[in-house]
DRENPA-3360 file (N, C-alpha, C; in nm, 2 decimals, always signed):
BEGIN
1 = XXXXXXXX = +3.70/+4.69/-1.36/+3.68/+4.62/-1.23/+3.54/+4.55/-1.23 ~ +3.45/+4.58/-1.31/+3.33/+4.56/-1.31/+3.32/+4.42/-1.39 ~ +3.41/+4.41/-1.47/+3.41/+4.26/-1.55/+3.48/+4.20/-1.46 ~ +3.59/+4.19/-1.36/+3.65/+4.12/-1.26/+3.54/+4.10/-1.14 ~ +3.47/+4.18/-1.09/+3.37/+4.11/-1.01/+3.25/+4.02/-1.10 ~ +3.21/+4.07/-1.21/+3.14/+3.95/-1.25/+3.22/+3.83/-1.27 ~ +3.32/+3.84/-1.28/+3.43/+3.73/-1.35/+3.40/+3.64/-1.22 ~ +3.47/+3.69/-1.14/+3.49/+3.65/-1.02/+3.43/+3.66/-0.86;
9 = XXXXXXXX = +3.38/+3.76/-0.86/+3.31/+3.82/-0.75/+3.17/+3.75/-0.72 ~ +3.10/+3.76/-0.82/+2.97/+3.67/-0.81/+3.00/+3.54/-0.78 ~ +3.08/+3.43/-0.88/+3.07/+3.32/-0.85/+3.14/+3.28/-0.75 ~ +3.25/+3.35/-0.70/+3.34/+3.33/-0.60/+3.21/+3.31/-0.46 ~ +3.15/+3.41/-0.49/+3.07/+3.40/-0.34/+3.02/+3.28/-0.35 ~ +2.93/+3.22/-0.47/+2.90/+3.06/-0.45/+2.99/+2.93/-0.41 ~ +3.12/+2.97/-0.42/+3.22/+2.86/-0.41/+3.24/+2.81/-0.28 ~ +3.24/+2.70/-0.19/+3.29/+2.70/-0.08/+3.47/+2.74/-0.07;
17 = XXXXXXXX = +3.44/+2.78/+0.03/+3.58/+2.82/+0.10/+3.65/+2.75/+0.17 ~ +3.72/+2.68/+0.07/+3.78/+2.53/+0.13/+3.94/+2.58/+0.11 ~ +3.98/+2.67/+0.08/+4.15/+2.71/+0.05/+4.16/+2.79/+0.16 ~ +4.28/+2.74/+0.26/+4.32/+2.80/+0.41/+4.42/+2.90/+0.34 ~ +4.51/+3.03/+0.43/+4.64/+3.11/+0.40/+4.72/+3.04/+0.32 ~ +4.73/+2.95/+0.40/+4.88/+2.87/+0.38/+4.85/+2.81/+0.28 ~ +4.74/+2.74/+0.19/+4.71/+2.68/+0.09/+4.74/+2.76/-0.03 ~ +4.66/+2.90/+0.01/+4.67/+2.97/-0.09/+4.82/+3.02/-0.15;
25 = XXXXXXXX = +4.90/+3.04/-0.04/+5.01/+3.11/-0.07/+5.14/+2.99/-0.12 ~ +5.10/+2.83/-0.09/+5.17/+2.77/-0.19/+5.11/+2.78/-0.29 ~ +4.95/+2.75/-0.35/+4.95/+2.76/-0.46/+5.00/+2.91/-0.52 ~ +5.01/+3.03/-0.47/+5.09/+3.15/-0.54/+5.21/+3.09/-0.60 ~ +5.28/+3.04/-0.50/+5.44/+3.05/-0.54/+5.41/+2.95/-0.64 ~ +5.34/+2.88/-0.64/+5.36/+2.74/-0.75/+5.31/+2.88/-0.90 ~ +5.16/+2.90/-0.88/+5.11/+3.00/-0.99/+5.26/+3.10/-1.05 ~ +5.32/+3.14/-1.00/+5.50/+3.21/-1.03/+5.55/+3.15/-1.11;
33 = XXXXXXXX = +5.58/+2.99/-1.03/+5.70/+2.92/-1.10/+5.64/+2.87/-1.23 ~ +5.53/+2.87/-1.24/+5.41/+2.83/-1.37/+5.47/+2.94/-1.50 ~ +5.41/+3.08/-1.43/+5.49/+3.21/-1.51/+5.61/+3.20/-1.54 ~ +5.68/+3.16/-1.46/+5.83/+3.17/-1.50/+5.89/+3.09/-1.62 ~ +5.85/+2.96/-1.57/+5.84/+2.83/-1.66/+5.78/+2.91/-1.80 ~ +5.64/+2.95/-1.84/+5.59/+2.93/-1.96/+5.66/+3.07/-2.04 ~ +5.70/+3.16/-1.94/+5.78/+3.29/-1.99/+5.91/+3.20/-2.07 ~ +6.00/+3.12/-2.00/+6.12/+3.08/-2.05/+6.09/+3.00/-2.18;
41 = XXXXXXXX = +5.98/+2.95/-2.19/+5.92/+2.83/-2.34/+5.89/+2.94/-2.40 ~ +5.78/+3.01/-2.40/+5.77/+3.13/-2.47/+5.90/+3.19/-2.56 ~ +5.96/+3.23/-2.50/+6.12/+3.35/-2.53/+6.12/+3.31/-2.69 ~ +6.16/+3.19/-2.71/+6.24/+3.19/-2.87/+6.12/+3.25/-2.92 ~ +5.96/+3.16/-2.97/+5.85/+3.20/-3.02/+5.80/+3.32/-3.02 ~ +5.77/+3.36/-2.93/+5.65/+3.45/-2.93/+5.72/+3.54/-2.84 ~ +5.77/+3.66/-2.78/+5.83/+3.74/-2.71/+5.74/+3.86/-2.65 ~ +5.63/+3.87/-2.67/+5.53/+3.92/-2.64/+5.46/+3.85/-2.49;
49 = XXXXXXXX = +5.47/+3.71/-2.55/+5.36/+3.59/-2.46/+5.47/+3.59/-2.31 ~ +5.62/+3.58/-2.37/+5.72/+3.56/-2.29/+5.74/+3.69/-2.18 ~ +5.72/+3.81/-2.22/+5.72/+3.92/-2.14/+5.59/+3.94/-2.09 ~ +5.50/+3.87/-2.11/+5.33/+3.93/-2.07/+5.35/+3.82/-1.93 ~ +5.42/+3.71/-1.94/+5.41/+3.55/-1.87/+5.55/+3.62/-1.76 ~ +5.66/+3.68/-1.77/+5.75/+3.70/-1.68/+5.65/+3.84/-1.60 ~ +5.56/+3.91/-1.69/+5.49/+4.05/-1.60/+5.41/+4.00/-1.50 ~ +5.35/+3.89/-1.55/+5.25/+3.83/-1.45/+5.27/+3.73/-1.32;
57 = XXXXXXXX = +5.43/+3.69/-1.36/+5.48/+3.62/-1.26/+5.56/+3.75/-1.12 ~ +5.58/+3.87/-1.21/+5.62/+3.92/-1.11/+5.55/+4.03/-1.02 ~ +5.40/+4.04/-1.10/+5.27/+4.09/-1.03/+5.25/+4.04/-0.90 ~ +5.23/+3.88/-0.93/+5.21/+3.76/-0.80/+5.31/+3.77/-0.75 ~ +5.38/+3.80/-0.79/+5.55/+3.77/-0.70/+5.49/+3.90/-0.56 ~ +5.50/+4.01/-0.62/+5.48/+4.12/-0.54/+5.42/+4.10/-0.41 ~ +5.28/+4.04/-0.46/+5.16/+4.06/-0.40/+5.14/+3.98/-0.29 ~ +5.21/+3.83/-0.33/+5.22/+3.72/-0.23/+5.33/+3.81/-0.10;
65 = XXXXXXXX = +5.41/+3.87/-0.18/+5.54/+3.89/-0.08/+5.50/+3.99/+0.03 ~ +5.44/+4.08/-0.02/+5.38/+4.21/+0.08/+5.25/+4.19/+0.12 ~ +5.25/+4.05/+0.14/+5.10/+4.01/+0.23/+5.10/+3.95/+0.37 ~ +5.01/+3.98/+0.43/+5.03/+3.94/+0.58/+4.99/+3.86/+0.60 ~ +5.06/+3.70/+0.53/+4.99/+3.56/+0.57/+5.09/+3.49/+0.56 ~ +5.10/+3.36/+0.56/+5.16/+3.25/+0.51/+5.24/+3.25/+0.41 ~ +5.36/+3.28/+0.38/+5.44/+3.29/+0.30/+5.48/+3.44/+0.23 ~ +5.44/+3.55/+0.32/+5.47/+3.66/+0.29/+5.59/+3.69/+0.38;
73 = XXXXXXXX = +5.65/+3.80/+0.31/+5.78/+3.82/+0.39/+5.77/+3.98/+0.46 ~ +5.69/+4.06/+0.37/+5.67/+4.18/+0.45/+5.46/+4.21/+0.47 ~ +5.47/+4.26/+0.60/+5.31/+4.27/+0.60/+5.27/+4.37/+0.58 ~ +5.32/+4.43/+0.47/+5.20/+4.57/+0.40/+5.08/+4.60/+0.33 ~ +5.05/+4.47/+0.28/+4.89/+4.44/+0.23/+4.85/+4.33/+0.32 ~ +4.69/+4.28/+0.36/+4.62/+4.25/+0.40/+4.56/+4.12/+0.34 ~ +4.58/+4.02/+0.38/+4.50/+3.93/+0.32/+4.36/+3.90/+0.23 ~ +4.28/+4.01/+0.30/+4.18/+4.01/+0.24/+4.18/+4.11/+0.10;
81 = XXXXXXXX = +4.29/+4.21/+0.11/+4.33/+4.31/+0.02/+4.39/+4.22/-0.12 ~ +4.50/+4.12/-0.06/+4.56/+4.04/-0.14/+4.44/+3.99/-0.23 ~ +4.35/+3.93/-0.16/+4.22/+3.89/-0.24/+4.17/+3.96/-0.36 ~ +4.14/+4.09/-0.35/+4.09/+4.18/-0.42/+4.18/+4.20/-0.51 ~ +4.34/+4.21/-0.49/+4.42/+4.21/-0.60/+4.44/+4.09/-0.71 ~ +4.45/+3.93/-0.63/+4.41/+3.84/-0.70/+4.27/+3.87/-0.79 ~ +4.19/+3.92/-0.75/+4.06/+3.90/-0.86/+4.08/+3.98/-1.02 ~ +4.16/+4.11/-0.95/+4.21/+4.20/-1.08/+4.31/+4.14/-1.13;
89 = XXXXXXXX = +4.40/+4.09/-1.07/+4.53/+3.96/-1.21/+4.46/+3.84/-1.23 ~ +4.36/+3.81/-1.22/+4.31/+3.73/-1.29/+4.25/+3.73/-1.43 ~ +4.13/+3.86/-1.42/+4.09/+3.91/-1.52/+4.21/+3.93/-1.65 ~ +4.37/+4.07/-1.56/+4.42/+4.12/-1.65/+4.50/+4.00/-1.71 ~ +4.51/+3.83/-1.65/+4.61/+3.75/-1.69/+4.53/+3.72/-1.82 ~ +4.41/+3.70/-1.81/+4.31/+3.64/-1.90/+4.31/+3.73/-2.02 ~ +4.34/+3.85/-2.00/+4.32/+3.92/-2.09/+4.40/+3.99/-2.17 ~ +4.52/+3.96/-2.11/+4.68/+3.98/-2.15/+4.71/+3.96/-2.33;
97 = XXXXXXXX = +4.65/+3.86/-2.34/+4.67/+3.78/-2.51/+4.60/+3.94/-2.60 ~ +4.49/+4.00/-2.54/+4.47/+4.06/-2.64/+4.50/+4.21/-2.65 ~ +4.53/+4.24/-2.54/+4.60/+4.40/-2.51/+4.70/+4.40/-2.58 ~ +4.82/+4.30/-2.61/+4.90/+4.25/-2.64/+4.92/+4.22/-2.79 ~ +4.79/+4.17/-2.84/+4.83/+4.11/-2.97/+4.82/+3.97/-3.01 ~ +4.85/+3.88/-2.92/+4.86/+3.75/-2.91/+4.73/+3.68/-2.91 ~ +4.62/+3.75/-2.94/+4.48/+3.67/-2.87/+4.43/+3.54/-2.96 ~ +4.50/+3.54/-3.09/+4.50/+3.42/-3.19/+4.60/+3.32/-3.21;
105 = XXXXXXXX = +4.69/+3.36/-3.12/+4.78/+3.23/-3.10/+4.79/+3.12/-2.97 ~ +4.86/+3.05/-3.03/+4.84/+2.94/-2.96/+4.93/+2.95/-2.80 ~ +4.97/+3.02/-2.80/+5.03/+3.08/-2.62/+4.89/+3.14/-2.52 ~ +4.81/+3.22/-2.63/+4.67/+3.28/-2.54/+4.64/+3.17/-2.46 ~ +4.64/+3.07/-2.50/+4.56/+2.93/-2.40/+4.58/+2.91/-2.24 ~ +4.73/+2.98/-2.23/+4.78/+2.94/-2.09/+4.69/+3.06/-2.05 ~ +4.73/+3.19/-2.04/+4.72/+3.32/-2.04/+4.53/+3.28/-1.98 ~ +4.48/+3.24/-2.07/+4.33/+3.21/-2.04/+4.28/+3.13/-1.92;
113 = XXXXXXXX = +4.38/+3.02/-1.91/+4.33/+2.90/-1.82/+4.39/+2.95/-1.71 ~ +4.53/+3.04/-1.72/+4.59/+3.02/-1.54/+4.49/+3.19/-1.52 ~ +4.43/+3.27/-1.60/+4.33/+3.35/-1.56/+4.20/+3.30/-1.45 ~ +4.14/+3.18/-1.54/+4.06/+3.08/-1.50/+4.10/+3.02/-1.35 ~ +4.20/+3.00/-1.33/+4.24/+2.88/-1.23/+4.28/+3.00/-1.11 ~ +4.33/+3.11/-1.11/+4.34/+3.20/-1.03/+4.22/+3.26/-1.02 ~ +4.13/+3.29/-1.08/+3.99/+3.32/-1.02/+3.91/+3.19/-0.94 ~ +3.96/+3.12/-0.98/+3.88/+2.98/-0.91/+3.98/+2.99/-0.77;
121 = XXXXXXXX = +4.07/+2.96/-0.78/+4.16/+2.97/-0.60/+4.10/+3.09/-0.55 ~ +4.08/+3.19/-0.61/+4.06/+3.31/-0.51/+3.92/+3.34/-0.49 ~ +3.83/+3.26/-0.55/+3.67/+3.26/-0.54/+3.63/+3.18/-0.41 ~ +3.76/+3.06/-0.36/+3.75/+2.93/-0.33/+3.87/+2.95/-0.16 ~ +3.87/+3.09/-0.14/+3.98/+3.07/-0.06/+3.94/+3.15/+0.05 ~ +3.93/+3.14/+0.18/+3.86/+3.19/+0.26/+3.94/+3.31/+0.35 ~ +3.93/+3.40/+0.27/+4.01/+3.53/+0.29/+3.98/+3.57/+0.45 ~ +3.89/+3.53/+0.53/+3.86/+3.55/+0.68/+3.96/+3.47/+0.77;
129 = XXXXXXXX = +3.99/+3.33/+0.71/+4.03/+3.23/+0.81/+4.12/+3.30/+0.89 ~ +4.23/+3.36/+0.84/+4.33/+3.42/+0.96/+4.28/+3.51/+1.06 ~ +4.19/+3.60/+1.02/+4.17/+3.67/+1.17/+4.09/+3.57/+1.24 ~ +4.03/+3.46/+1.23/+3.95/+3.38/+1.30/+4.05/+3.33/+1.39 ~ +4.18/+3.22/+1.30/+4.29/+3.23/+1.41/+4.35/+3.29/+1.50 ~ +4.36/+3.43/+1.43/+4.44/+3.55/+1.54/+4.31/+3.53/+1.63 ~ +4.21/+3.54/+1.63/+4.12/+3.57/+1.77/+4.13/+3.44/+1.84 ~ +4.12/+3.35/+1.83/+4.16/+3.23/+1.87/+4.27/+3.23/+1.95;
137 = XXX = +4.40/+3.29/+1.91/+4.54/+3.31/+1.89/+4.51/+3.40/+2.06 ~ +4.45/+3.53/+2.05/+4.44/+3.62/+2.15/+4.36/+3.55/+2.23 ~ +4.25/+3.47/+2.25/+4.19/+3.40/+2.37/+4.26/+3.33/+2.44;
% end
């Protein structure tokens, strides 16, 4: 966890927080259909890349779903919680290629960048805004 907050944690704090709930949670579903997509091109090739890309689609699958925002369907994790789980699939997406075996082929690329681009949404996403609404919401 200690390489996922440097990964993420530090620079995330410098990022403005320009990604609202609802932003975030379409770009999740989109980040999914990404996984799903690159798992299905994977399959003939590499079957490693293809099961690491369906694990990771169904991590976010989870996480989005049992979150209490914008596009979740059950509210048993926390928005801000969701955050902290985004920071650790980021890291483990990034790093999937070499737990794995794959870290010299040409599939690691995705694995690396949507690591990258999920630490940047989640550095960039302002895990507060909803309770600001809800108090809003209650005035």
């Amino acid at each position: 966890m200690v390489l996922a907050d440097q990964a993420v944690g530090v620079p995330g704090k410098k990022l403005p927080k320009v990604i609202s709930p609802t932003v975030h949670a379409v770009i999740d579903y989109a980040t999914i259909g990404t996984f799903i997509l690159m798992g299905a091109l994977f399959w003939k090739k590499n079957k490693r890349a293809a099961i690491a890309a369906f694990s990771c689609a169904a991590a976010e699958a989870t996480t989005a779903l049992l979150t209490d925002f914008p596009g979740g369907v059950a509210d048993v994790i926390s928005f801000e919680t969701h955050g902290r789980i985004d920071a650790a699939l980021a890291g483990a997406t990034a790093s999937l290629p070499n737990l794995l075996g794959f870290a010299s082929e040409p599939e690691a690329k995705h694995f690396r960048i949507q690591g990258l681009a999920i630490g940047a949404v989640t550095g960039m996403t302002d895990f507060t805004a909803q309770e600001r609404e809800s108090e809003y919401d209650a005035a």
